[in-house]
C-alpha positions in Angstrom: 105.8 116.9 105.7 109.4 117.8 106.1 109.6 121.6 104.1 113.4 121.7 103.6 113.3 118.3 102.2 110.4 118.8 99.8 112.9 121.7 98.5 116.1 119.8 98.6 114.6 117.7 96.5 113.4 120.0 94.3 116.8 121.9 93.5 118.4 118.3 93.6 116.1 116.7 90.7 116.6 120.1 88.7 120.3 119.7 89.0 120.0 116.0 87.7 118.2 117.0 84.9 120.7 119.5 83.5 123.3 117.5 84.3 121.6 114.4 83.1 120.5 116.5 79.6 124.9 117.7 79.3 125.7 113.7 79.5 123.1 112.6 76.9 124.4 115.1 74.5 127.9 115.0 75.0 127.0 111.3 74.4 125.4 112.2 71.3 128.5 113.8 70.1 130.4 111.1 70.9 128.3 107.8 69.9 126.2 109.1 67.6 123.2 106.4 66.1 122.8 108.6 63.2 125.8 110.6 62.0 125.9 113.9 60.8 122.1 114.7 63.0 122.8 118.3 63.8 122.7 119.8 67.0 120.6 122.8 65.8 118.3 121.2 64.2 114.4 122.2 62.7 112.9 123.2 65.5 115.0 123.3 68.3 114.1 126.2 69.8 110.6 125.9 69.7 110.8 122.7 71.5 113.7 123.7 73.9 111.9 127.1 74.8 108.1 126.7 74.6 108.1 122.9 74.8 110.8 122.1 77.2 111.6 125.1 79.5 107.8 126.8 79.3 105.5 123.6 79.4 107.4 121.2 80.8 109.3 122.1 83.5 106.9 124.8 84.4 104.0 123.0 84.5 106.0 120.1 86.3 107.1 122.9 89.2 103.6 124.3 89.6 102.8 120.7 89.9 105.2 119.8 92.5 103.8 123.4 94.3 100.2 122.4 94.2 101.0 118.8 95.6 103.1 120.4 98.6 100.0 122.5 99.4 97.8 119.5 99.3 99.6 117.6 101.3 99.6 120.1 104.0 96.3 120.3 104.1 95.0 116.6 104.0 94.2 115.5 107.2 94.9 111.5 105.9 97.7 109.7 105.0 97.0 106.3 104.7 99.4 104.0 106.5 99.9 101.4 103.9 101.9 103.9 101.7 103.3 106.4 104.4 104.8 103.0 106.5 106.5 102.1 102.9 110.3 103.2 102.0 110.4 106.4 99.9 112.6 104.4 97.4 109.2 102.1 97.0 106.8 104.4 96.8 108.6 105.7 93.6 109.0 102.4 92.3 105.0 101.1 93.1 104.5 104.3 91.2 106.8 103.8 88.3 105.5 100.6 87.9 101.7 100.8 87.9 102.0 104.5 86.0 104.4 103.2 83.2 102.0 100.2 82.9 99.3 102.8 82.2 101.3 104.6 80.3 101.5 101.8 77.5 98.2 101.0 76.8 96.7 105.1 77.0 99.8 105.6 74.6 98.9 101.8 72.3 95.4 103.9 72.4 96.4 107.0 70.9 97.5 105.0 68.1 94.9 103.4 67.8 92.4 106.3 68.1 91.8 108.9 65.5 90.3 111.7 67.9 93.9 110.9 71.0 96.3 110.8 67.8 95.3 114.6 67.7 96.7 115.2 70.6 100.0 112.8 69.9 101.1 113.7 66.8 102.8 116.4 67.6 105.1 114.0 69.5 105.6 112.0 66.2 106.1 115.5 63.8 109.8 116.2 64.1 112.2 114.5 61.7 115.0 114.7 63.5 115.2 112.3 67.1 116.9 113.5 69.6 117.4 114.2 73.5 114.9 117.4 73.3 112.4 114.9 70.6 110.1 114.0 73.8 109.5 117.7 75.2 107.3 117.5 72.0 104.1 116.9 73.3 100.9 118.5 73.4 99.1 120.5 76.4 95.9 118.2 76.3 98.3 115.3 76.3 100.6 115.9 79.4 97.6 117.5 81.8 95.6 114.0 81.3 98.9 112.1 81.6 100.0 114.2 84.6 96.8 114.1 86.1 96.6 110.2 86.2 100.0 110.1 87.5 99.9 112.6 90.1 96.7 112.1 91.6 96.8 108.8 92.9 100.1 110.4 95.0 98.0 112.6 96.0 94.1 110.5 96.9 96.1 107.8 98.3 98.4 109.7 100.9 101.7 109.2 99.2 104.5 110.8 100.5 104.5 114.4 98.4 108.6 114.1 97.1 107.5 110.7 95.5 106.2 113.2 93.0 109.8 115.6 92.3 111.6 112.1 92.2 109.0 110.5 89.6 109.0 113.8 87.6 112.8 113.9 87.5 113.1 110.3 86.7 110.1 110.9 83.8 112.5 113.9 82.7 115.8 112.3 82.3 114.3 109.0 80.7 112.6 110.6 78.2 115.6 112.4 77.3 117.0 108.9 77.0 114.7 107.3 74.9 114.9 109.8 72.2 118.3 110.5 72.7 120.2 110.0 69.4 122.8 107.6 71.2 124.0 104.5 69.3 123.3 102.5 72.3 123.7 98.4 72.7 122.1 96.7 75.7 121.5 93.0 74.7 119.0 91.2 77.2 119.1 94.1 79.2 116.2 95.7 76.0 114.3 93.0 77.2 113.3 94.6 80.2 114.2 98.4 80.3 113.5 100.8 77.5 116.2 102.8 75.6 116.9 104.3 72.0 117.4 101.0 70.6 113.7 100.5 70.6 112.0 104.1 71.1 113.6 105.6 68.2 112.0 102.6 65.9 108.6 103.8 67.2 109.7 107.4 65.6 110.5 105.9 62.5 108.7 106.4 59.0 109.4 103.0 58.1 105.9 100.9 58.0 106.9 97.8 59.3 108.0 99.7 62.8 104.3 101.4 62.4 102.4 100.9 66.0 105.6 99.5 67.7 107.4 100.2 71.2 104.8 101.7 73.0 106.6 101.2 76.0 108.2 104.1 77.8 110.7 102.8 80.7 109.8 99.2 81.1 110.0 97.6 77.4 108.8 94.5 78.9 105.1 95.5 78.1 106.2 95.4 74.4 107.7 92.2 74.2 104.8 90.8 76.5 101.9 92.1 74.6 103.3 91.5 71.4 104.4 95.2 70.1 108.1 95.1 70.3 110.3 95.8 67.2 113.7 95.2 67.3 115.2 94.3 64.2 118.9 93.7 64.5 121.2 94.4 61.4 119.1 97.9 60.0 118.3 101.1 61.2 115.0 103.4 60.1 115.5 105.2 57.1 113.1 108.4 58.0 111.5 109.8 61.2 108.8 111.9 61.4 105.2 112.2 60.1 103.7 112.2 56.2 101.9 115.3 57.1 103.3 117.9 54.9 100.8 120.5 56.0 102.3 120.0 60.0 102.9 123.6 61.1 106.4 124.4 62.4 105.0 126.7 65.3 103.8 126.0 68.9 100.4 127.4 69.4 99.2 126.3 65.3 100.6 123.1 66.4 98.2 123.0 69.4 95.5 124.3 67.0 96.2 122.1 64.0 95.1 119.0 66.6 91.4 120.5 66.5 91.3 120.8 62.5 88.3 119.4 60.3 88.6 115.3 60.0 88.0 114.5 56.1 85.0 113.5 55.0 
């Protein structure tokens, strides 16, 4: 493993995402989907802060560290990935983890014990570039761990991970982003606001819609998509009036009492 690449990388995907996070909300400014959506909005610093800066990205670089120091100390590195393109590796991984991706997040949905750990996700009102730093702690180490690990057990080269995480980054920023965004066909196959935001919205008929992250193909294939053409949701958000506004109860309200 090439060291000074494994960093290059690193400071290079940090830069995209900062630069990629100025674009989207300059865009946001610009081409608003809903007008008037403030910038400041409930909750922004809780998620930019503790969500964002102190979970994410932290927990993303400590990630990148640990699979640096694996990789150095592995003594295989099976051919059938290593001989592969660095550009393919990221895409295999893309693929197959974004595929995963769908139905562990259709589960959530689906599941009252995993919608614990996802609601959080769903509780702010307002959608917007920072909206998908909302997650909880439980939720990203089992989605991390599934996504790094197979880089990892099956010799991947160890920057497939920085690019993947940078790339994870800037599309989720994407998706939420509050963008009034028109793609035609091209909605068909990759993900954007146009569809993710409807999976944020209170409206009931977009209820357990667009679970797909980057590839909205799984939606349309397996039936989920919701795309309706001439409206736009009337709320985001969750029912929940109870939903604490804080980081930590917001860990701890996952673990509450079900009703009886």
């Amino acid at each position: 493993m090439n060291s000074k690449l494994f960093t290059d990388i690193r400071f290079i995907s940090f830069l995209a995402i900062v630069v990629g996070a100025i674009v989207i909300i300059v865009l946001e400014r610009i081409f608003p989907y809903t007008k008037g959506q403030r910038f400041f909005r409930e909750g922004f610093f809780n998620d930019f802060i503790l969500y964002a800066l102190l979970q994410s990205y932290a927990l993303g670089l400590s990630i990148s560290f640990l699979i640096e120091y694996f990789d150095s100390i592995l003594a295989f590195h099976p051919s059938f990935l290593r001989s592969i393109p660095l550009s393919g590796q990221v895409l295999i991984f893309l693929i197959t983890h974004d595929f995963y991706i769908y139905w562990f997040h259709r589960f959530q949905h689906s599941s009252k014990y995993f919608w614990r750990i996802h609601e959080a996700h769903h509780s702010t009102h307002d959608v917007d570039w920072l909206s998908g730093s909302r997650s909880h702690t439980l939720e990203i180490l089992i989605n991390q761990t599934i996504e790094f690990a197979p880089i990892i057990l099956l010799g991947g080269s160890p920057e497939v991970a920085i690019i993947k995480g940078s790339i994870d980054a800037l599309w989720g920023m994407y998706i939420h982003s509050n963008i009034n965004v028109h793609s035609g066909l091209l909605q068909r196959v990759i993900n954007g606001p146009e569809m993710h935001r409807w999976h944020h919205a209170g409206d009931i008929e977009a209820h357990n819609k667009n679970f797909a992250t980057k590839f909205a193909l799984w939606d349309w294939f397996f039936g989920t998509a919701y795309l309706p053409e001439e409206t736009k949701p009337t709320s985001y958000g969750l029912d929940d009036n109870y939903f604490p506004k804080n980081y930590l109860k917001q860990h701890f309200y996952a673990f509450r009492k079900f009703d009886s």
